[in-house]
Each structure stands twice: as structure tokens, then as C-alpha cells.
C-alpha positions as CSV (number, residue, x, y, z in Angstrom):
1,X,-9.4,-10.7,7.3
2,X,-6.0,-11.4,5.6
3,X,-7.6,-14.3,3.4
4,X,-10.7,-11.7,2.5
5,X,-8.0,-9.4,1.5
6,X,-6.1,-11.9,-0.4
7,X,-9.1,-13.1,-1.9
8,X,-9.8,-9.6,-3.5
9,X,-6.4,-8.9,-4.5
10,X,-6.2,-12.1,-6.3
11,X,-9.9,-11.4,-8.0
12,X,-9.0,-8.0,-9.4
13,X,-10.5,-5.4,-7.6
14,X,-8.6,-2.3,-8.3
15,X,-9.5,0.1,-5.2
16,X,-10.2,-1.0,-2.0
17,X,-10.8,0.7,1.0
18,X,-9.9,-0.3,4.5
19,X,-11.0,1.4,7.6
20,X,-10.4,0.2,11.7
21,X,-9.8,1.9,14.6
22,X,-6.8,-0.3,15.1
23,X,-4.2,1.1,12.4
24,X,-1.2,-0.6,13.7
25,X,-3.4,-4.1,13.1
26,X,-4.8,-3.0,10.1
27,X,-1.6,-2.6,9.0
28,X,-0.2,-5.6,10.0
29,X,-2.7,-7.5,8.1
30,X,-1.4,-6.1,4.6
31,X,1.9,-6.2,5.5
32,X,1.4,-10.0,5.9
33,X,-1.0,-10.6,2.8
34,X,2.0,-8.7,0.7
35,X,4.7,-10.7,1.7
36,X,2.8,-13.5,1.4
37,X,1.4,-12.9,-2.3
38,X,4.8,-11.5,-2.9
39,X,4.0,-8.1,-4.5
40,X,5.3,-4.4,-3.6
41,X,3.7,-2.7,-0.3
42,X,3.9,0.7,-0.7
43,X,3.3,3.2,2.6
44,X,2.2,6.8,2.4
45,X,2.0,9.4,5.6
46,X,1.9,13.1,5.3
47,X,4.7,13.2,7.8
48,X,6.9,10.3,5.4
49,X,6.2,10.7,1.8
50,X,5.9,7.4,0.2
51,X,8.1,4.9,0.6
52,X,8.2,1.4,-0.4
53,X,8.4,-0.9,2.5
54,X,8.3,-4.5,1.0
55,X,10.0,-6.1,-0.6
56,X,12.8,-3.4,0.6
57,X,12.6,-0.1,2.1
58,X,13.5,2.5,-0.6
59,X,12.4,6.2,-1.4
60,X,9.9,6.4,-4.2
61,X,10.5,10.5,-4.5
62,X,7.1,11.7,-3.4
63,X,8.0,13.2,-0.7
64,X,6.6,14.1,2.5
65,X,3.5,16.4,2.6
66,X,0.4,16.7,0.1
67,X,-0.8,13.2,-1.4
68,X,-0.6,14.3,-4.8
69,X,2.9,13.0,-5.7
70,X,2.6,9.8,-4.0
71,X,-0.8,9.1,-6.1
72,X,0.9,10.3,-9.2
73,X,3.4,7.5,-8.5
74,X,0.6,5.1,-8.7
75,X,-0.3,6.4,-11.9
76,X,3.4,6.1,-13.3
77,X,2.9,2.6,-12.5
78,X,0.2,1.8,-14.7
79,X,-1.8,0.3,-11.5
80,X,0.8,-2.8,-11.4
81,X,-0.3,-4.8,-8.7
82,X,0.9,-3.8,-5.3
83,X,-0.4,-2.5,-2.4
84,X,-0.5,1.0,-1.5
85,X,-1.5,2.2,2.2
86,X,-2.5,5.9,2.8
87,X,-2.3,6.6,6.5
């Protein structure tokens, strides 16, 4: 799954959606493909806020609760590549 992942990253698709009934694995798996491919992972929980986990762990300012500041962090971003997970 990580090279699939990879694979679309590196091909351009904008949006993608990953479901699994193992999160922690799921999880795992983009960790690994964005420190590999060397881009931002970005981690979003209602109970967190966003917060950028690689390649450091710093606060982005959305803070915990509704999604609607961490996705207007994306937007601020211009879509720059990096991986955003919404848990």
C-alpha cells in the first residue's frame, strides 16, 4: 500500500481518500510514505486541532474542535504538496 500511495502522490492526484478499520496502520503507512518522499504530514483530530507532525511537530493554529480551520489551512497553502490526515 505505501508504494500505491506513493505512486499517486507522485502522479498528481489532489484528494485522496483512505479508509481501514485499522487507523493506527493506516496511519503508519503515510507517516512512512511522507518521510520517505520528504514532504509535510499534517494530522487533524477534533480532540487536537491540526498539527504538523513531520518533518517537526509544531501547532498550525487551527485549533481543536470543528474542521473548518484546519481545512482553511489547507487553503492558505495553496494545496502545496503535503499530506493531510483527518481522523
Amino acid at each position: 500500500m505505501l508504494e500505491q500511495l506513493q505512486l499517486l502522490v507522485r502522479s498528481g492526484a489532489g484528494l485522496m481518500s483512505l479508509e481501514s478499520h485499522d487507523e493506527a496502520r493506516a496511519i503508519a503507512i503515510v507517516r512512512k510514505a511522507a518521510e520517505e518522499m520528504q514532504v509535510p504530514l499534517f494530522e487533524w483530530s477534533i480532540t487536537t486541532g491540526l498539527e504538523q507532525t513531520f518533518p517537526a511537530q509544531t501547532g498550525t493554529g487551527a485549533s481543536a474542535g470543528k474542521a473548518e480551520q484546519a481545512l482553511a489551512h489547507v487553503m492558505l497553502r495553496n494545496f502545496t504538496t503535503g499530506f493531510y490526515v483527518f481522523k
